[in-house]
Structures are given as structure tokens and as C-alpha cells.
N, C-alpha and C positions, 0 to 999 in steps of 0.2 A: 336684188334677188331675194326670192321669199323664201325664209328659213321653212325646213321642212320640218314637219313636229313628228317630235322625239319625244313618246310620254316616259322612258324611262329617264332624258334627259331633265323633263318638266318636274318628277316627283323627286331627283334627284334634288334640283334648285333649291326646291321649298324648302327640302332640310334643310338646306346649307344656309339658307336665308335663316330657316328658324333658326340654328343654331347660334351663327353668329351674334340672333338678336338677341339669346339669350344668354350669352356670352359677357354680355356688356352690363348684366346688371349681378346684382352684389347675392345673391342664393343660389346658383348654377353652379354644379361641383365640376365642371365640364371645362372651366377655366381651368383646370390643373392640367390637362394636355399642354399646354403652351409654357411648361414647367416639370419636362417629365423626368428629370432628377430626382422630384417628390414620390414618383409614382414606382410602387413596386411590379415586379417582373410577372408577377401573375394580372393585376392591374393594367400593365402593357398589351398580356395576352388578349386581354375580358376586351380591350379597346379594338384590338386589331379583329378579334371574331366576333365582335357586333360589327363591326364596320363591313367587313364582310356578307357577313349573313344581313345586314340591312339591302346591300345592294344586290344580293342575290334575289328579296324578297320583292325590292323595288321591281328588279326587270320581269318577276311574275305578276303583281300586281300589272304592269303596264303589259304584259302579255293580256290580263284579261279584264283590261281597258279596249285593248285594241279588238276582243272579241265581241264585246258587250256592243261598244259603239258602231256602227251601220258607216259603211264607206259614204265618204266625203262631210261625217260631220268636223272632222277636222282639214284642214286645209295637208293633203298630202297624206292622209291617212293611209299606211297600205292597205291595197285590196286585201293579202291573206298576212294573220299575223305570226310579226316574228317567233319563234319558239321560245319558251320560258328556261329551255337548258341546250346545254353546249353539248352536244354530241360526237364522241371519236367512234368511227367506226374501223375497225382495225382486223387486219392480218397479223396471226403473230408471229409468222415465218419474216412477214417482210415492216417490223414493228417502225423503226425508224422510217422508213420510203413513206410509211401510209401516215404516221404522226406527222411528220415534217409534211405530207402534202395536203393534208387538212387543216391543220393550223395556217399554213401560209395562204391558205385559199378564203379562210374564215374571214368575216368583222370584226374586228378588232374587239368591239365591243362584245363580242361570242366571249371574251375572253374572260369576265367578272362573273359569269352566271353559273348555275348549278352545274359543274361537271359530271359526263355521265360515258362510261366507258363499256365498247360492246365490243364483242370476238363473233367473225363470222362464223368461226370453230362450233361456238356452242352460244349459239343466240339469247337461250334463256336464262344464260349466267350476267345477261348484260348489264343490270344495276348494281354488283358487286365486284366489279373489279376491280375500281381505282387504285389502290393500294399495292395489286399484284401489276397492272399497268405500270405505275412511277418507280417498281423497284427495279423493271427489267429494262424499260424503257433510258433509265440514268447507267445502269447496268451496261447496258450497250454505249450510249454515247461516251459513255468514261473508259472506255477500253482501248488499248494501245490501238485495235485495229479501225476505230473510228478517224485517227488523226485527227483529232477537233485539238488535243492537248498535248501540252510538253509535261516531262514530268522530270520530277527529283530524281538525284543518285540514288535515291535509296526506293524508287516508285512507290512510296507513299504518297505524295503531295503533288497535282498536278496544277497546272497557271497555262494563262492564254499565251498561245505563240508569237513568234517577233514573224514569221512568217508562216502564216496561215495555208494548210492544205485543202481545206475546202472552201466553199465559197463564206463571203461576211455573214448572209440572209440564216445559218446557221446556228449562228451565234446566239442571232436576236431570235432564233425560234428557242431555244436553249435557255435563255432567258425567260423566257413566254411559261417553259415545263415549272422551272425553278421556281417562280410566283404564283403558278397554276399548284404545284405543289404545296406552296406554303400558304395558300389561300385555299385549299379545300385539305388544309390539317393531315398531310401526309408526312411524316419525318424520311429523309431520302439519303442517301449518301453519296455526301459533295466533301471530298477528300481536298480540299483548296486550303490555302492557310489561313490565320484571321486576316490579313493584308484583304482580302475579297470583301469581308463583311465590312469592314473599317470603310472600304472603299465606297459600301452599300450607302452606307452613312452617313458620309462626308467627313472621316477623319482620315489625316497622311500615313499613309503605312512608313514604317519606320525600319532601324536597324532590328528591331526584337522578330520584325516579321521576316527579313531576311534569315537570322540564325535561324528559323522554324521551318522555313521552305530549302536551303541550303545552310545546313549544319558546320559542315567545310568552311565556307566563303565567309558567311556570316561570321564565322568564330574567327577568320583572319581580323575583319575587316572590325570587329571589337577589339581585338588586340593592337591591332593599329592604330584606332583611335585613344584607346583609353587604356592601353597597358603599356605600349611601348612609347618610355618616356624620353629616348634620347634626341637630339638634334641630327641624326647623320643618318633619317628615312631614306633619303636621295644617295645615300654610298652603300649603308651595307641591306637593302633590304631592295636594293636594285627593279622598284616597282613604276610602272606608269599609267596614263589612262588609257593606254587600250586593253580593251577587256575581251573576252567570249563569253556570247549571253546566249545561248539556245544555237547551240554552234555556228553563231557568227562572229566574227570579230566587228568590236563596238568600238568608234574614239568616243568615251566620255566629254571629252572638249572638241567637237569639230573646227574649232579655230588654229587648234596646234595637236598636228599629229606627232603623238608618241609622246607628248608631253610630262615628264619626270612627276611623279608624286615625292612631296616633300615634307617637313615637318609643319611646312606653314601650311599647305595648303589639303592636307591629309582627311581633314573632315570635310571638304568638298570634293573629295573623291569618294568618298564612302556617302554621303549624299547624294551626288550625281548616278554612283550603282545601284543602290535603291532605286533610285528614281527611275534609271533606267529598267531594272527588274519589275518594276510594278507599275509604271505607268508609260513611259514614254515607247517601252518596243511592244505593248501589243494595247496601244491607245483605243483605236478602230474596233478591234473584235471586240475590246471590253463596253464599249460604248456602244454596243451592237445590244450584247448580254443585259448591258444597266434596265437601257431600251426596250425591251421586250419585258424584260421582270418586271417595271414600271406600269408595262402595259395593263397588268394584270393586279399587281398590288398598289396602294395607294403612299407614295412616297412619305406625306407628311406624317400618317399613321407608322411605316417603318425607322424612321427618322426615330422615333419616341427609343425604340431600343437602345442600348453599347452595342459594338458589335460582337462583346463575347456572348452577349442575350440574343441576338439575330442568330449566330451560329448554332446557338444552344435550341433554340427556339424550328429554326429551319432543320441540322444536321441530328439534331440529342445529345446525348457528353454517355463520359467511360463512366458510370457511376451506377455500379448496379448489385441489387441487394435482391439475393436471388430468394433467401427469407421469405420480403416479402410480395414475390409471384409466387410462391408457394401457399403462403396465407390467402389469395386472392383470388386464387384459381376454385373455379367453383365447376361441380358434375352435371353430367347430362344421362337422362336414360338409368341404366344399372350403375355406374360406377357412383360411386360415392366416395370420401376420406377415407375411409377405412374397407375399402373395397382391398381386395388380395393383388391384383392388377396396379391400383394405383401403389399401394403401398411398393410396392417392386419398383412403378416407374420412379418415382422421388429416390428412394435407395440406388438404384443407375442413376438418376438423374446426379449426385451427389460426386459421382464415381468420374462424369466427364471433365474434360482439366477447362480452367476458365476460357479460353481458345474456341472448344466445343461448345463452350455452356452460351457464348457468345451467337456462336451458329446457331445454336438451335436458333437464340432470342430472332435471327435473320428468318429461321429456315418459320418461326411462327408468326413474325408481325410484319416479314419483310424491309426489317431494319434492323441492325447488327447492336445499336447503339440505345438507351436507355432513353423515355422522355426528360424533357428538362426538369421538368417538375416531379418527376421522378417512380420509379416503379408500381408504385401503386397504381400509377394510373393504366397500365395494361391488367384487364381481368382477363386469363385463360379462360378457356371452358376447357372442357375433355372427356372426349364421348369416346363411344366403342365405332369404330370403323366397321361400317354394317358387312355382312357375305364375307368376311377377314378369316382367316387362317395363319395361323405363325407365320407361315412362308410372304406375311404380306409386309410390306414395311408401315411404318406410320406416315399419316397425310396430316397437312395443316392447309385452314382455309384460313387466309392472312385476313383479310378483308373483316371476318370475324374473330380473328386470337383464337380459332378452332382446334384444337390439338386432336386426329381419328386416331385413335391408339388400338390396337388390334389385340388381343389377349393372348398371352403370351406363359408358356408352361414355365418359365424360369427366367431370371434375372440375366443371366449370361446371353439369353437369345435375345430378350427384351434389350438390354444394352446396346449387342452386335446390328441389331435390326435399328435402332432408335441414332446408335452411332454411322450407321451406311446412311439412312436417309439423309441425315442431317448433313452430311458429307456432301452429299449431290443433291442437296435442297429439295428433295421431292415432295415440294407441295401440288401450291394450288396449279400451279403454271404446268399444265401437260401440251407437251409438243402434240 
């Protein structure tokens, strides 16, 4: 059968061929990937968004290979060619129905190239939205009412089901978002434990990840193993392997049901719960999710991460110095530092408790959580919100760190106005 030619396949090869070749001799700094304990977390970054942005540039380049070249000088050449970018064209009443049926209808291969997100709503916003897309988009699927998830007592933390409500193909499109997001540089909020990322990577999630996703069970299940030192687990602590995992009842040992936990055998029951928690009752969906992320990221390049650098990297971390978004934020138009307006807004801005101060960071870059690398690297702007009136609230364009701030007679209205929007996130995303 005659391979059909792939020039993003072909231009693809050659690197890898070069690299390899130059892998192998003694002045290539490029050997330290196959050692990436040496390699620092921004160095991890620098590797994974070239690798990206190479193949994004590859499948343009072989976009316009395929235009250049005249049908049939290659064996299989399409008549017309492929497109150089991945197009969602979206409804944003029905955001999930239209994502989920274009991704699963796409080439797989759609899935490495420039993503470019449109709203039939408003057509000529179509090259700016990704950002406001991946916040609403994860928004939705992470909600109790999507049933994609089980969650903690406490609904912080959610994990894949022991028995799933919709169908598998879900999964792996979920998957698809999750490396579509971390391959075109969106931080998203993936409320999962480290046990997810550890998994990303090929390390065992363990007891520490249990205490993290259940607080409760986890803390039993330490105390049993390494606090409670008597011999007489099997009399006074009257426990066995059958458990409830996602409101099922589970035998840990399907060989002997009800089987007694005892002093001897106590760290294979706390073993076997892990295990059961994180890999063996939602095997399928998660192997659905790996599946789809893979499709989109390049494993061996993810691999270089820990997976608290993958988490950090993908979700952002609690560490924020609001300092310096203030020193970094720079004017547009009339406002300036020492404009009467701004000086008001930093003064409220000082006044909201860290909870708010959090929102806003949601309500401006459409992520609640700080980058890894830390503050600095979001530069605000902040313009006047053109036709505005006090009675307007403040807009934010996420996609740009935009803050529309509207002029505002006093600190108390400026507050009340800055503290409602930010309340009901009224950015960029208008119904």
C-alpha cells in the first residue's frame, strides 16, 4: 500500500533525524533533555514552547508547501490544502454540544496547530478569544451539573468516577482541552490532586495524595499505618476490606470477602485503597483523558517535568504578590499613575479582602491562580471604558489583561461598582 505523503509528517522526520544525529556527538546542549533533573523549571518551559511552536510552524510551513506545489507533484498530494490552523467555531449558549462536536469530528492531527477560537455571536472578535473560551469551557465541564466528576467532601477536589455518567469519548475529548490548553499557554482551573499529574508522568500516587483528595480517610488510613502501633487492629479497631469508593461498595481483596484488616496485613490494605482510589476504579475514563492529552502534547517533552512543575505549569500555584501587578500594570489613553482615577482604584483595590483580590485576578486574566513563574509575568493595562458613566461597572478583556475602568466620582462607588462586577465576573464573556 503506498504511504500517502504527509509534508507535515516529512518536515517533522527531518528534525528528529537531525536531532538525534546531533545528539550523539560531544557539543549539542540538547543531550541534557535525556537528564532532565539538570534542567531547571523555566528551561523545562523554554523546551516544551519550542517544541510546540516548532510544530505549530511545521504544519504552516507544510500548509504552504502544499499551496506552492501543483497537484500530483507528490504522490497523493491533496487537491486543496490542509489549513495551517485548528478552527472551533462555537455557540456560546451551547459551548460544550459545539466543542465536543468539532473536536471529535476533527484529525487528530488539527489538534498540534495554531488554535483559533470564533463566536458566531460576534464574528470579528474571532482571533481573541482563547483565553475567555478555556475559562468557560473547563467552567462548564467541572460543574457538578456536567457529571463528568466525583468530588470530595469538602467539593474542592474532584477525580474520575468508578462509574461514569456519560459516555468514555468524553473523556478523551477532555483530555484533548486540557493539552490544547497547555500547548497554546492558557493556565485553566483543574481542581484534581497531585495524584493526576504524578499519573501524567508516570509516578504512583501514594498515601500523601490520598490525605490531599480525602482529608478524612487519608488521615485514618496514616494513623493506621504508622501511628497505631498495637497488635490487636483485628479486635479493637474492628476494620476490613470492604470499603465505599464513590458510593459503591468495593472488596479490596476479591478473593475473600469481608476480609479482617489486621496488624500484619494493614499496609496492603491501605495500598490496595490508594490503589483502588486512583487507579483501578476509574482505569478506563482516565486512560480515555491520558489519551486525548497525548494527542495534543508531546509525552516525552511532558515527562521532563515533577509533577508539582506539570501542576504548576498547567493549573498556576497560590502565590501572589499583588505589589508586584501593581508595579506592572501600565496606562492606556488618559489614565496614567498618578491620574485621580487610578490612584482611587489601587486605594479600593487594597480595601478588597484576598478572596476578592483573587476574583478579580479570575475576573482579569480568567484564572483565579498566579503564573508559575510568578506575578510579574501578567502586565495589566487600564484604560478608560469608552461612552462609561458611574452607573457602568468595570469590563475586563482577559485575552488581553485589559482592565475598562469607567471614572468614577469617589472611592466608595469605585469599590461598590469594582466589588459587583467582579462578583459576577462581568467581563469579556457577554451572553
Amino acid at each position: 500500500m503506498r504511504q500517502r505523503w504527509n509534508p507535515c509528517r516529512l518536515l517533522r522526520c527531518t528534525f528528529i533525524f537531525l536531532l538525534c544525529h546531533f545528539q550523539d556527538t560531544e557539543v549539542t546542549p540538547v543531550i541534557f533533555c535525556r537528564y532532565p533533573f539538570v534542567l531547571s523549571l523555566i528551561c523545562k518551559m523554554a523546551i516544551f514552547n519550542n517544541n510546540a511552536l516548532f510544530t505549530k510552524e511545521i504544519h504552516k510551513l507544510a500548509h504552504r508547501l502544499t499551496v506552492m506545489c501543483p497537484s500530483g507533484t507528490f504522490p497523493d498530494n491533496p487537491e486543496s490544502p490542509l489549513a495551517p490552523v485548528f478552527q472551533l467555531t462555537l455557540r456560546r449558549p451551547s459551548l460544550i454540544e459545539d466543542t465536543f462536536r468539532q473536536l471529535g469530528a476533527a484529525d487528530h492531527d488539527y489538534f498540534q496547530r495554531e488554535l483559533v477560537v470564533q463566536f458566531v455571536e460576534d464574528m470579528k472578535l474571532s482571533l481573541v478569544n482563547k483565553r475567555d473560551f478555556f475559562l468557560h469551557v473547563f467552567e462548564e465541564l467541572l460543574a457538578p451539573e456536567s457529571e463528568m466528576f466525583m468530588y470530595n467532601d469538602t467539593k474542592t477536589l474532584v477525580w474520575f468516577p468508578a462509574k461514569p455518567r456519560v459516555e468514555e469519548k468524553s473523556y478523551f475529548l477532555f483530555g484533548v482541552l486540557c493539552g490544547m490548553a497547555l500547548y497554546n499557554h492558557n493556565i485553566v482551573h483543574l481542581p484534581f490532586p497531585l495524584a493526576l499529574f504524578k499519573k501524567m508522568v508516570g509516578v504512583k500516587p501514594s498515601l500523601e495524595d490520598m490525605r490531599e483528595f480525602d482529608p478524612v480517610v487519608g488521615g485514618s488510613l496514616r494513623y493506621l499505618l504508622e501511628d497505631y502501633t498495637d497488635d490487636d487492629v483485628e479486635e479493637n479497631l474492628d476494620m476490613t476490606f470492604t470499603v465505599i469508593w464513590d458510593d459503591q461498595k468495593v472488596e479490596l481483596d476479591p478473593k475473600e470477602t469481608g476480609k479482617p484488616v489486621t496488624s500484619f496485613n494493614k499496609k496492603q490494605f491501605v495500598d490496595a485503597y490508594v490503589n483502588l482510589a486512583f487507579n483501578q476504579s476509574a482505569e478506563k475514563v482516565f486512560e480515555e483523558f491520558r489519551r486525548g492529552f497525548f494527542k495534543v502534547c508531546d509525552r516525552n517533552v511532558v515527562e521532563l517535568f515533577q509533577p508539582e512543575e506539570l501542576r504548576g505549569v498547567m493549573v498556576g500555584k497560590e502565590d501572589y504578590d499583588w505589589d508586584t501587578l501593581k508595579q506592572n500594570t501600565v496606562y492606556d489613553g488618559e489614565y496614567h499613575a498618578r491620574h485621580p482615577n487610578i490612584i482611587t482604584f489601587w486605594e479600593a483595590f487594597e480595601e478588597l479582602t484576598d478572596d476578592q483580590k483573587k476574583s478579580f485576578l479570575l475576573f482579569l486574566t480568567g484564572c483565579d491562580r498566579a503564573p508559575i513563574l510568578g506575578m510579574d509575568k501578567i502586565q495589566m493595562k487600564v484604560a478608560v471604558l469608552q461612552n462609561s458613566t458611574e452607573l457602568h461597572f468595570p469590563e475586563s478583556l482577559t485575552c488581553h489583561f485589559l482592565l475598562l475602568l469607567p471614572i468614577y466620582p469617589s472611592k466608595e462607588m469605585l469599590l461598590a461598582r469594582l466589588k459587583e462586577a467582579v462578583a459576577h465576573n462581568r467581563g469579556f464573556w457577554k451572553e
